[in-house]
N, C-alpha and C positions, 0 to 999 in steps of 0.2 A: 470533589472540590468543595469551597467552603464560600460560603455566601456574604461579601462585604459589607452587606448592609446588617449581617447577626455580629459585629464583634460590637462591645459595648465603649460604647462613646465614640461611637464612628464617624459622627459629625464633626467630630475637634481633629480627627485624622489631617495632616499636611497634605499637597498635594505629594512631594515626594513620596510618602508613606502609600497614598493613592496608587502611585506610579508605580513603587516596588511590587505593589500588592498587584497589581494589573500583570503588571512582567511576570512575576513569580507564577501566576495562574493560568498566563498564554502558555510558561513554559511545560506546565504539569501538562496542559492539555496536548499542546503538540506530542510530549513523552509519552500521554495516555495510549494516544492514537498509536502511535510507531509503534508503541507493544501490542497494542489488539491488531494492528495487518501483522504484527512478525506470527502471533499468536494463528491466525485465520491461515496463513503464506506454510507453516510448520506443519497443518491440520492437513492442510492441501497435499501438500510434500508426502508426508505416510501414504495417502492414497492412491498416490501418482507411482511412487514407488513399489506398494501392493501392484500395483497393473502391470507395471512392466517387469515387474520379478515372475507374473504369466505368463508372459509374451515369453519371456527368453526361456522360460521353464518348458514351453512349449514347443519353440523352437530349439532347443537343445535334444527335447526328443524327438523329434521330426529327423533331425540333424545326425545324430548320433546310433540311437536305437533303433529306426525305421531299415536300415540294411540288415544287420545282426540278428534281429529278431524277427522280422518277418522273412528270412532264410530259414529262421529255426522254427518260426509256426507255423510256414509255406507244408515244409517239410514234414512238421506232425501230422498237420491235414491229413495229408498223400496218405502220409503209411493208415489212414482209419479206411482209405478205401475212395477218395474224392479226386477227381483230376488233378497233375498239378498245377494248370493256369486256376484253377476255381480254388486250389487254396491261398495260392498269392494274392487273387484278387480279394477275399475274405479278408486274408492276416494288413494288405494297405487301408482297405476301406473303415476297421477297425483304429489301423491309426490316423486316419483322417478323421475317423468321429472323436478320438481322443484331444484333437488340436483343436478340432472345433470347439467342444463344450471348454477347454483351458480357454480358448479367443472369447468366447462369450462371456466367461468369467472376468476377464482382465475388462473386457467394455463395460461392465456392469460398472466394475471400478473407481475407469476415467468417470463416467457421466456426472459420478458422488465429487470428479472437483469442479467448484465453484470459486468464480472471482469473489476476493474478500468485499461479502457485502458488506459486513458492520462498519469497519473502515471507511465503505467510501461513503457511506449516509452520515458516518460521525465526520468525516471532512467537509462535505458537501455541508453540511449548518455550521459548519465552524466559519465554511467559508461565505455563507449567507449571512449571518453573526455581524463578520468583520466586513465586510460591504454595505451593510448598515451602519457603522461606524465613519463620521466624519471628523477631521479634524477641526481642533475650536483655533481661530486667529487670535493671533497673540496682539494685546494692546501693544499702539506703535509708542514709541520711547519719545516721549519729552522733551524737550531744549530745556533747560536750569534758564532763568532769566539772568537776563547782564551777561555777561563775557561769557562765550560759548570756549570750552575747554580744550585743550588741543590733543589728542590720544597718540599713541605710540605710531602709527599708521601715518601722522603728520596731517590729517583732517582733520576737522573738527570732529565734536560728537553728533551735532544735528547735521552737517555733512556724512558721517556715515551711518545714520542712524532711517536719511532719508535713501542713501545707496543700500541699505539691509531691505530698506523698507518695499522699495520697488523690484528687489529680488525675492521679496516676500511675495510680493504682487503678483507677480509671473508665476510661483511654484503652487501661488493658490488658486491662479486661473487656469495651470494644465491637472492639478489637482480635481476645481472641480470637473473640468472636459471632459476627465478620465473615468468618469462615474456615472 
């Protein structure tokens, strides 16, 4: 973002020009941020999905191949010469260590997501920033001497300018409450 006080001739700035320039730089920042959590939330996402492409990669063999195959390596055992309950207990135990180090691997995974820090320490000053920020009260509006003017509302001007006034009074008294 760019610094209001380097453009040249910054002091002859309107406040409108102020204003734009203010808006235009709340707006970058808010857009900065949404892309650095989408950026951090995306990061996260890949690894979350690495883990649980484990889990089911795991669970599909557990699921699937632990019948079929440890029927057919129960049965190799046997024929070298081993009881058959000692080769089925072998060929499951084999695939229980197989699920396990896949489970270990996927938890390795999870642990790498992390809530998006960057994101919330860059909102978190944004938001300390703007809580430092107070409203300046606007001068109250003047009566014109002699004949006070009649406005379309069918008041006067110093009659509604004292009713803005004292609605002014109220939003800058729950204004400052609020702080």
């Amino acid at each position: 973002m760019s610094d209001p006080g380097n453009y040249a001739g910054s002091a002859d700035r309107s406040l409108g020009q102020l204003v734009a320039s203010a808006t235009a730089e709340m707006s970058a920042l808010v857009h900065d941020e949404i892309a650095l959590a989408k950026a951090e939330v995306r990061q996260d996402v890949k690894r979350g999905v690495t883990g649980s492409v484990a889990f089911i990669v795991a669970g599909v063999l557990i699921l699937f191949s632990l019948p079929v195959l440890s029927f057919a390596a129960a049965y190799g055992i046997h024929n070298l010469g081993l009881g058959l309950a000692w080769s089925f207990l072998i060929v499951g135990g084999a695939f229980i260590l197989l699920a396990i180090v896949l489970a270990l691997i996927a938890m390795a995974k999870f642990k790498k997501v992390k809530p998006p820090e960057k994101s919330i320490a860059s909102a978190k000053l944004s938001a300390a920033v703007l809580q430092g920020a107070k409203p300046h009260p606007r001068p109250a509006i003047t009566a014109s001497v002699g004949r006070p003017a009649v406005t379309a509302s069918g008041g006067t001007r110093t009659e509604n300018a004292g009713a803005k006034s004292a609605v002014k009074d109220n939003a800058s008294a729950v204004a400052r409450s609020s702080t």
